[in-house]
N, C-alpha and C positions, 0 to 999 in steps of 0.2 A: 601098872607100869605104863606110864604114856610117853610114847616119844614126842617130843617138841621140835620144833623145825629149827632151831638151835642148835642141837644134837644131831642133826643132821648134816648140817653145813659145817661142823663142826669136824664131823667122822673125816676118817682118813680115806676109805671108798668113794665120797662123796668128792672130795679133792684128786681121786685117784683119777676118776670118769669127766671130771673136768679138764683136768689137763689132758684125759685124752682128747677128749671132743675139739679142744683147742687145737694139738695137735693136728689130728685128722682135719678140720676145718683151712688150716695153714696149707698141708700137707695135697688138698684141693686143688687150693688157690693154684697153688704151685702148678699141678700139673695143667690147669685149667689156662693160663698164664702163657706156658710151653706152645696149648693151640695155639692159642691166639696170635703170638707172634710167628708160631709157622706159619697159619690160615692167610697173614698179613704178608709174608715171605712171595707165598703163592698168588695171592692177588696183586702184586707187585709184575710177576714173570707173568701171567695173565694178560695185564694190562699191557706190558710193553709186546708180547707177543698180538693181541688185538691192533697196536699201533704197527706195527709192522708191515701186516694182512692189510692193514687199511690206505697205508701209502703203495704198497704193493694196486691196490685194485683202484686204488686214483690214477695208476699208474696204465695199467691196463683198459682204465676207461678212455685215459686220452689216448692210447693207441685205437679205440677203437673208434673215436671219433674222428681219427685221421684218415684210418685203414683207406678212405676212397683220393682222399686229397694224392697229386699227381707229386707235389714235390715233396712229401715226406715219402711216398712210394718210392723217388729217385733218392733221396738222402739214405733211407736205411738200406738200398739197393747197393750206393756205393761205399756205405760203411762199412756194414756188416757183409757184405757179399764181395765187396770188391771190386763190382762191376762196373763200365764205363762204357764211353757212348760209344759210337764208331767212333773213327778216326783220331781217339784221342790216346793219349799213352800215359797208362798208369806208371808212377816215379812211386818207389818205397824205397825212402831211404835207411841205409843200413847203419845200424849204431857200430862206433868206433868201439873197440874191444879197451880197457886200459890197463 
């Protein structure tokens, strides 16, 4: 009794382990797919969090190359502080309620 490789390909086992394998191979793909576009998801909010930090610290570098300049010392003095020279009189006008 010899089996031939005809009779093989033939059986119904032989077709059964195939369509699994097909299955299970698809079945992969799939989840393998799923990374991918999260991993992409993520290198996405990555990227734009890096771009943020990085205008941020452009941001901070031009303050620090200011920090000694006399009239940016006076501009964020009277912006952020409020303060004014002598003899001058700060005006904050009030918004109209409607």
């Amino acid at each position: 009794m010899r089996i031939r490789v005809r009779d093989i390909l033939a059986s119904r086992l032989f077709k059964v382990l195939i369509i699994f394998i097909l299955i299970f191979t698809a079945y992969r793909f799939y989840l393998n797919q799923r990374e991918i576009n999260r991993l992409e998801r993520e290198i996405e909010q990555l990227i734009a969090e890096v771009n943020l930090a990085e205008e941020k610290q452009a941001q901070l570098q031009e303050e620090i190359e200011h920090i000694n300049d006399l009239e940016y010392i006076e501009r964020i003095a009277r912006k952020e502080l409020g303060l004014v020279k002598p003899g001058e009189l700060l005006i904050i006008p009030v918004e109209q309620e409607e």
